[in-house]
ZAMARGU-4260 file (C-alpha; in steps of 0.2 Angstrom, whole numbers, plus 5000, padded with zeros to 4 digits):
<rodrens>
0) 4868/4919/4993 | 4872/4916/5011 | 4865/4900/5020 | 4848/4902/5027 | 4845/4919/5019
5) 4828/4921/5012 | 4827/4924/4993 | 4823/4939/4983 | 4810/4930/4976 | 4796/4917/4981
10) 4796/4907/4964 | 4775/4902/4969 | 4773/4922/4966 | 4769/4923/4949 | 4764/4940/4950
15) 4780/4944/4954 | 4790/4932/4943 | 4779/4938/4927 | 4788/4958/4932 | 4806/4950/4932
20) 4816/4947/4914 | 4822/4931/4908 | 4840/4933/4919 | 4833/4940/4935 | 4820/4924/4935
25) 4836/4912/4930 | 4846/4923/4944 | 4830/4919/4957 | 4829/4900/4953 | 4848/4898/4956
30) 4845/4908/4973 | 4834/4895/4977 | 4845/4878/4972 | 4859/4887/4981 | 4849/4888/4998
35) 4842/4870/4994 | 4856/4863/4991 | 4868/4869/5007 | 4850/4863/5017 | 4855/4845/5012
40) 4874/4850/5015 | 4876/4848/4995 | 4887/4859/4983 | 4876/4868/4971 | 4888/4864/4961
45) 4881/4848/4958 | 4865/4851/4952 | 4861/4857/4932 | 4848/4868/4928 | 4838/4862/4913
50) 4830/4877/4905 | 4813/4869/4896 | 4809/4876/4882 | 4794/4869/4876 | 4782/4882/4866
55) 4797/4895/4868 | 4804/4903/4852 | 4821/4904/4847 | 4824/4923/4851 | 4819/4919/4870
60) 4829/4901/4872 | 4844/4914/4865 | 4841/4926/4883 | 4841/4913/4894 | 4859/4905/4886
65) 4865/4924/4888 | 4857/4924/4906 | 4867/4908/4911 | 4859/4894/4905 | 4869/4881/4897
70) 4857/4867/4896 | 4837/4867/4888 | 4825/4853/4888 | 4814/4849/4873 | 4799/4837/4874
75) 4795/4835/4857 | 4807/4828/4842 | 4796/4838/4829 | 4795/4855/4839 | 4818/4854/4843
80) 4819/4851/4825 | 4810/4867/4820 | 4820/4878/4833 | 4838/4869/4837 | 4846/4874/4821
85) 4841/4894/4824 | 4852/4895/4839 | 4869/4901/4840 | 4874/4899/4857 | 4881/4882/4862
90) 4871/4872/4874 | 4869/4856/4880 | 4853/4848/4873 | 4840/4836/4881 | 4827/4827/4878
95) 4816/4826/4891 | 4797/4822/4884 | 4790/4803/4877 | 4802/4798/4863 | 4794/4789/4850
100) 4803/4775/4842 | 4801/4782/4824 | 4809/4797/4829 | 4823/4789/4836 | 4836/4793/4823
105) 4832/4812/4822 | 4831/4812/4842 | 4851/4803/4842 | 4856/4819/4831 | 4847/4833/4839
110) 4848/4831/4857 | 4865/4826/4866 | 4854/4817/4881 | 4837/4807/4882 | 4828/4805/4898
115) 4814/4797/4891 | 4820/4778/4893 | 4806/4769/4896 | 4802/4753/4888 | 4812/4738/4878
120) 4807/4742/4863 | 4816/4760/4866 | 4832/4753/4871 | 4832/4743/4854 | 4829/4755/4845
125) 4842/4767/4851 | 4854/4754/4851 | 4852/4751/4832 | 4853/4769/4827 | 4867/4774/4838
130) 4878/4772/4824 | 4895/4780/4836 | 4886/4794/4842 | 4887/4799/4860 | 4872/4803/4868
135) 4871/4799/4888 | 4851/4791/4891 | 4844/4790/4907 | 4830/4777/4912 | 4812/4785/4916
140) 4806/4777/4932 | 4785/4777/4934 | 4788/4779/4952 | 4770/4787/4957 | 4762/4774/4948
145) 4750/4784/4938 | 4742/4779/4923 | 4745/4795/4914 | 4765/4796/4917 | 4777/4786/4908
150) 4790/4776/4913 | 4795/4758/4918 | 4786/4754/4932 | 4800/4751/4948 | 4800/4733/4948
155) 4805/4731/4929 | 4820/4744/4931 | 4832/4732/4933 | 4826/4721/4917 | 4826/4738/4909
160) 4845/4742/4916 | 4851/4727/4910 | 4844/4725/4895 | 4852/4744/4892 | 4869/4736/4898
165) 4865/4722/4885 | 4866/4732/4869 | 4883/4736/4872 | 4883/4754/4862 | 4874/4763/4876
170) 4877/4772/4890 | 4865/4776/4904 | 4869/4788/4916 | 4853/4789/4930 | 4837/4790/4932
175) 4822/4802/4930 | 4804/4804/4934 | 4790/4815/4935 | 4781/4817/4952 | 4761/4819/4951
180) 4758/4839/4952 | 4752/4845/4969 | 4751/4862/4975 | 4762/4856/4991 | 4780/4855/4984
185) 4783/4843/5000 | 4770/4831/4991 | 4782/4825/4977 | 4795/4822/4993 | 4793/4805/4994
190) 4794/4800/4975 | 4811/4809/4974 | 4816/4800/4989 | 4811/4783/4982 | 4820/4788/4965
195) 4836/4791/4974 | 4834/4774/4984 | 4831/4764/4968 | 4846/4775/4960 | 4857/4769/4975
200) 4851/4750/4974 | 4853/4750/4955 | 4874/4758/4957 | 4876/4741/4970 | 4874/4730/4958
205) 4887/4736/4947 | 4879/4735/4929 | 4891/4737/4915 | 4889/4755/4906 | 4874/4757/4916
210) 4879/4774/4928 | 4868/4781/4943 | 4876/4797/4945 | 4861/4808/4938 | 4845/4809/4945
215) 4833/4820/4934 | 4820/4826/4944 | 4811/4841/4949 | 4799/4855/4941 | 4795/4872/4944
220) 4784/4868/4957 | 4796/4856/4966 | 4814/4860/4961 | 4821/4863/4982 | 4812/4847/4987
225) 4820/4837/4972 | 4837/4846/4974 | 4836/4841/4995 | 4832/4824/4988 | 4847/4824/4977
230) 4844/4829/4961 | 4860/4833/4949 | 4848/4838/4936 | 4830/4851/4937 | 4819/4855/4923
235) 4814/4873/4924 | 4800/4880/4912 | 4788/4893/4921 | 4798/4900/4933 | 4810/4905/4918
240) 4800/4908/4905 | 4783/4909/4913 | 4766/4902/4910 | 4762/4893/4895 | 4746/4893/4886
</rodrens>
């Protein structure tokens, strides 16, 4: 897609979107990183579509790997563990929901990234079961400040980074959030931008095996203003696979 052409399909026109199949919507999605990404002068290169795949079966997750998709999100361990081992394609595999710390181990087998780091207690329990496997984390940052998200609030990321850094088996590799829905995609602009400024005042201070080159943020609603915000990673669920009950 050329810059500044308009694309094929408006993503907020469901109507539309429900007509197209799994790989016309993944093709419209791309058109849309493509064009939000040469906005902020970025290569689209740079930025991972995670396909989510929450209350999706098998059978579907299987068309969008054969539509192009090479990474899908899960947000529960139980639900991933009912449906991972049926697929054939390869795939990276993230877990982008709350991670409970007695599902820990299974999570560490299952998923090849968690982007739920949130707390203490999570980076213990990580760090005790890693056990020599290699699975990148990223620290969830509560950046809105509401009540009903999860994620370490901004001013204990650092704590939470170093303690990370402490455990000495684990490797970070960003940050993440999850920006209040809002019918206005421009809304969620200023928690991306903060995300990326706490991402950028975490990388100065140099934290051993703590990264900051992904930033994970970005739905269906709000994927161009994230990807304009720098996001490397967006996490794509309705406007792949529709609506969900």
């Amino acid at each position: 897609m050329t810059a500044g052409k308009e694309p094929l399909f408006p993503l907020q026109n469901y109507s539309i979107m429900a007509d197209l199949t799994i790989r016309e919507k993944i093709e419209a999605v791309t058109e849309r990183i493509v064009a939000a990404a040469r906005r902020a002068g970025r290569d689209p290169e740079e930025v991972t579509v995670i396909a989510v795949t929450k209350q999706v079966e098998p059978e579907r997750i299987e068309e969008a790997l054969r539509g192009g998709i090479r990474d899908i999100g899960e947000n529960r361990v139980q639900e991933a563990q009912a449906k991972l081992p049926h697929l054939t394609a390869a795939c990276t595999r993230h877990m982008i929901g709350t991670l409970q710390t007695n599902k820990v181990r299974r999570a560490l087998e299952l998923f090849d990234v968690i982007h739920s780091v949130d707390r203490l207690s999570l980076v213990d329990a990580l760090s005790r079961r890693m056990e020599g496997r290699q699975v990148d984390l990223l620290l969830q940052v509560n950046v809105s400040g509401e009540g009903s998200k999860h994620g370490v609030p901004p001013e204990l990321l650092e704590e939470l980074a170093l303690a990370a850094s402490s455990a000495g088996n684990l490797r970070v590799r960003g940050l993440m959030t999850i920006a209040p829905y809002d019918p206005d995609p421009e809304a969620a602009r200023p928690h991306f931008a903060k995300l990326r400024e706490l991402s950028e005042r975490l990388a100065r201070l140099e934290i051993p095996r703590v990264e900051m080159d992904w930033l994970s943020m970005g739905m269906s609603n709000d994927f161009e203003v994230a990807v304009e915000e720098g996001a490397t990673h967006v996490r794509i669920g309705s406007a792949i696979f529709g609506e969900r009950s």
